[in-house]
C-alpha positions as CSV (number, residue, x, y, z in Angstrom):
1,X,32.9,-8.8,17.5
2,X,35.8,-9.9,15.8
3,X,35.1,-11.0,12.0
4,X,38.0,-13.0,11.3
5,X,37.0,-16.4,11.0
6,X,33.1,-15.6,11.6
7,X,30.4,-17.5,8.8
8,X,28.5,-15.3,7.7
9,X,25.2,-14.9,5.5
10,X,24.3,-12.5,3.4
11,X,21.0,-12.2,1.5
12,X,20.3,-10.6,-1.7
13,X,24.4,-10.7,-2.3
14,X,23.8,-11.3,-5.9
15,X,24.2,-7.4,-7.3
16,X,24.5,-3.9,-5.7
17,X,24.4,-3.4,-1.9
18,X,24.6,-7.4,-1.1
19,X,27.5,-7.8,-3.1
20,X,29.4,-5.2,-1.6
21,X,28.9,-6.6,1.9
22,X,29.6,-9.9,0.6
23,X,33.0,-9.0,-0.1
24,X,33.6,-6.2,2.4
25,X,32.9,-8.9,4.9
26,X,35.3,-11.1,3.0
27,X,38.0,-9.0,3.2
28,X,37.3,-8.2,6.8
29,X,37.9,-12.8,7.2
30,X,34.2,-14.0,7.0
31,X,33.7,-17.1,5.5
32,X,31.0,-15.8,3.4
33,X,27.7,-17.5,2.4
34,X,26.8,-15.7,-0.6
35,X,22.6,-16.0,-0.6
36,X,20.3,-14.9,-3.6
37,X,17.8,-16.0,-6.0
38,X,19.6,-15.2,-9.0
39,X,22.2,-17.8,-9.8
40,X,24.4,-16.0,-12.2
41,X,24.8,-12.8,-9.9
42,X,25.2,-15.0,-6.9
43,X,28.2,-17.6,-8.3
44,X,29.7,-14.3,-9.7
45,X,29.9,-12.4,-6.0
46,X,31.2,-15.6,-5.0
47,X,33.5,-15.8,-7.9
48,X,34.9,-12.2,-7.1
49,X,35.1,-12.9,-3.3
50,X,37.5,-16.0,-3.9
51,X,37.8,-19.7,-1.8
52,X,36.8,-18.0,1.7
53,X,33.1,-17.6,-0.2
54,X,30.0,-19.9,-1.4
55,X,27.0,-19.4,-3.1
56,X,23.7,-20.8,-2.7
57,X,20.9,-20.0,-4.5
58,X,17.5,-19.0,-2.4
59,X,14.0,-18.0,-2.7
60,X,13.5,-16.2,0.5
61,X,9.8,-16.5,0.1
62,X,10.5,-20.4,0.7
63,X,10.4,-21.6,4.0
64,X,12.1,-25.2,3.4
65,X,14.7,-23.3,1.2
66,X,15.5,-20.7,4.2
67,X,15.8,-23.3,6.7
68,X,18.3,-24.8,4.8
69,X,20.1,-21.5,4.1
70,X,20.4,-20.8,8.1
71,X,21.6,-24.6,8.7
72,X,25.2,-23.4,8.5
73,X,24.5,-21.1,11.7
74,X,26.3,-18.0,10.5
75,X,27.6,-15.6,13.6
76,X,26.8,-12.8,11.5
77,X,23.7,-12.1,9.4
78,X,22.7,-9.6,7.0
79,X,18.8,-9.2,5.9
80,X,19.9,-7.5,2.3
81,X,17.3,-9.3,0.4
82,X,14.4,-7.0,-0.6
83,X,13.8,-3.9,-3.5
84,X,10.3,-3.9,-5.5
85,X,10.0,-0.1,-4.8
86,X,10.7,0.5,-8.5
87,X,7.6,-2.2,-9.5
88,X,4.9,-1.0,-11.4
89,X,1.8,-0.6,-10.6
90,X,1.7,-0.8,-6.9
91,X,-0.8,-1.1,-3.7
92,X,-4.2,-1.4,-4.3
93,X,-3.7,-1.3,-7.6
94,X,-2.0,-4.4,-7.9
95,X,-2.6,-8.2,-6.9
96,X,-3.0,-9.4,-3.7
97,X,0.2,-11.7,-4.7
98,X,2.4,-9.2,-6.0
99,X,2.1,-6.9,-3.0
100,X,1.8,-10.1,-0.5
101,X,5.4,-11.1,-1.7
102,X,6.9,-7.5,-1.5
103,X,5.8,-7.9,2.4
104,X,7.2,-11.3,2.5
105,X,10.9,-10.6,1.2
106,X,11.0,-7.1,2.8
107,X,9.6,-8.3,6.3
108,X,8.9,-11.6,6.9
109,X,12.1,-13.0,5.5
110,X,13.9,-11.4,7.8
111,X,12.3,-11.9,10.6
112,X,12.6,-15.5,10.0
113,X,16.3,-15.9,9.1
114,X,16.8,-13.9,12.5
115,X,14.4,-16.2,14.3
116,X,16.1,-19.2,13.3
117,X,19.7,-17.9,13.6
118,X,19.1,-16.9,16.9
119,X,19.9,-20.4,18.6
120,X,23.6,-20.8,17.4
121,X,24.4,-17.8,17.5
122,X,23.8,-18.0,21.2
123,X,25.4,-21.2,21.0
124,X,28.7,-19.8,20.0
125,X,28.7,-17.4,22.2
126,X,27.0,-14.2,20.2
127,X,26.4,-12.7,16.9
128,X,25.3,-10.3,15.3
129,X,22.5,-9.6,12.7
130,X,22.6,-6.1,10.5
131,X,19.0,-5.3,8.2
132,X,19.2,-3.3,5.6
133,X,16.3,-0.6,5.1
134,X,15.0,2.3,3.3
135,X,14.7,5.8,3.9
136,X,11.5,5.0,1.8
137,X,10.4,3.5,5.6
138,X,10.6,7.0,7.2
139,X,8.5,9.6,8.0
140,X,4.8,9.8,7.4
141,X,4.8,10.9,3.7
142,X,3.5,9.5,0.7
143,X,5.5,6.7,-1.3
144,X,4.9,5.5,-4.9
145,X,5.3,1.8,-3.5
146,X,3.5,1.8,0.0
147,X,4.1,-2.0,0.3
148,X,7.4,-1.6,0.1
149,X,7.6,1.3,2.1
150,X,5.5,-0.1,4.9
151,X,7.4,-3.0,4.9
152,X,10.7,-0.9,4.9
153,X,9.3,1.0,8.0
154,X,8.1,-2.4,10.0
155,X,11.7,-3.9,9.2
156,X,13.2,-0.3,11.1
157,X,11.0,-0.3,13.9
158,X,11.3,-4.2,14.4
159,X,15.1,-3.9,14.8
160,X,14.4,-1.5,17.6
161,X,12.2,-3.6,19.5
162,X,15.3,-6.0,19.3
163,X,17.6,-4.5,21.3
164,X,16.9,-6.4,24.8
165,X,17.6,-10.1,23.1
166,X,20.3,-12.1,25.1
167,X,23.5,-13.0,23.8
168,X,22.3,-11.2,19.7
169,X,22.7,-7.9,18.7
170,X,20.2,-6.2,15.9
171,X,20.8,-3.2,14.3
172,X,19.9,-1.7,11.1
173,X,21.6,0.0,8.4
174,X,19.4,2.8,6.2
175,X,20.4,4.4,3.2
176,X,18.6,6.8,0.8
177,X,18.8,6.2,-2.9
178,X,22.6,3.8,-3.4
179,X,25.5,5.1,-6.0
180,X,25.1,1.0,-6.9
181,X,25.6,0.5,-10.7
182,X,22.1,0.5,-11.3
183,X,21.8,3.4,-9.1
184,X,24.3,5.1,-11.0
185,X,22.9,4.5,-14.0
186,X,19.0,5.8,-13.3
187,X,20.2,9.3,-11.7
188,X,22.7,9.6,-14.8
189,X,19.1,8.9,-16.9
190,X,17.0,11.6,-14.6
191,X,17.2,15.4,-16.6
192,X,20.0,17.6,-14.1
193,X,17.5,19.3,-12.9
194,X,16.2,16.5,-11.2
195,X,18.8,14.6,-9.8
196,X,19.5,15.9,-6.6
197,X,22.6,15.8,-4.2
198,X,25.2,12.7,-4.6
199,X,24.1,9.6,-4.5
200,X,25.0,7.5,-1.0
201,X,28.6,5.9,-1.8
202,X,28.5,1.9,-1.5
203,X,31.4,2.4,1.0
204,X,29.2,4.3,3.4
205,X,26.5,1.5,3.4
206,X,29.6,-1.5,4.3
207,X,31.3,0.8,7.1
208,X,28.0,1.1,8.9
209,X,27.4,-2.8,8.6
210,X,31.0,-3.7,9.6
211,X,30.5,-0.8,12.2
212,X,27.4,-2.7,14.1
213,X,29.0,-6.2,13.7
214,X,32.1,-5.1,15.5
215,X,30.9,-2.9,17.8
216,X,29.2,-4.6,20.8
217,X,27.8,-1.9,22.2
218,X,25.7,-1.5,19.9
219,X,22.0,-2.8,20.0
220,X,18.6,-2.2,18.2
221,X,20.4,1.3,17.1
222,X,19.7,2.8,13.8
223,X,22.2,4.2,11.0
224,X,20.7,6.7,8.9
225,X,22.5,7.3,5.3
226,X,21.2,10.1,3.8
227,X,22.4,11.4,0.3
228,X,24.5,14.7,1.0
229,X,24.8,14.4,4.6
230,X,27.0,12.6,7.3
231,X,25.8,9.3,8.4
232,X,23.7,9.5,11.4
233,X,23.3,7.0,14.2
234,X,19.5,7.5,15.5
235,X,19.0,7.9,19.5
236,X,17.7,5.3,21.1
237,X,14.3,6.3,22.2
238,X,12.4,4.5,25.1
239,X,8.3,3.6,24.2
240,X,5.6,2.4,25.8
């Protein structure tokens, strides 16, 4: 798929990953909805991006609000919205609502801005969506956050299932732990014994997204980014 001249939403563009893709899309010649909850971080992507972006501001856990959202039928969608896995405490310790809305703005929300993007992208004649995991979703390890980490894993697997939908590619991007600024900034905090390899650069997480919009071959595929290694595009394997 060509981007030039595609709409296209991004979630969770407010800071870090989202706000890279926001503009790496941008400069690629998406019109750009910039989508978040936080208003400041959201007008300033938009801000940065120039007149070929907009922001509107969006609680994902919000039904009404994400049906509005999808209303401008983007050609290209990215599930960024997400994180929590740094929230303390976590499943079962904490409240049913806290870990019910890691679920819902991990999983559900994308599911549902793909559901409802579905009919015009199809209209126009394709599109593509691109979600954004976690390594935190692989494997069959502990985790510190296992809502998130569950979630993480369903979002993965649900991309694969994907791959036979007509006329809509899926695929999903993910990275290990981000060199965002935030990222940046905790590993810097971490003693060096503890740090571990280089962080995954920012650039690596918008080539693979840019990769699966523009490459139409590609469907309910995987692109593993893990820190200190090449990135790694997961076979497709067949299930029952």
């Amino acid at each position: 798929m060509d981007i030039t001249g595609k709409v296209a939403i991004v979630t969770g563009a407010a800071v870090g990953i989202g706000r890279a893709i926001a503009r790496r899309l941008a400069a690629a010649g998406a019109s750009v909805v910039v989508a978040d909850i936080d208003a400041s971080g959201g007008e300033r992507t938009a801000e940065l991006i120039g007149p070929s972006a907009r922001f509107v501001q969006v609680d994902m856990r919000d039904d009404d609000a994400v049906g509005e959202l999808m209303a401008c039928q983007p050609q290209i969608l990215v599930n960024n919205a997400g994180g929590g896995a740094v929230l303390r405490p976590c499943f079962p310790e904490v409240s049913v609502e806290r870990w019910t809305d890691s679920l819902l703005v991990n999983l559900r929300a994308p599911m549902l801005t793909t559901q409802l993007a579905l009919p015009g992208m199809r209209a126009a004649g394709g599109g593509a969506v691109v979600n954004v995991g976690s390594t935190a979703g692989l494997g069959f390890g502990p985790h510190v956050s296992p809502e998130y980490s569950a979630a993480k894993a369903a979002l993965i697997r649900l991309t694969a299932t994907l791959a036979p939908l007509d006329g809509v590619r899926v695929n999903c991007v993910v990275p290990d732990w981000v060199a965002t600024e935030r990222g940046v900034r905790e590993r810097e905090a971490l003693p060096a014994s503890e740090r571990g390899p280089a962080l995954v650069p920012l650039e690596a997480v918008t080539d693979g997204v840019v990769r699966f919009v523009e490459d139409e071959t590609l469907a309910g595929r995987v692109l593993l980014l893990n820190r200190a290694a090449d990135p790694e595009l997961l076979a497709a394997t067949p299930s029952d």
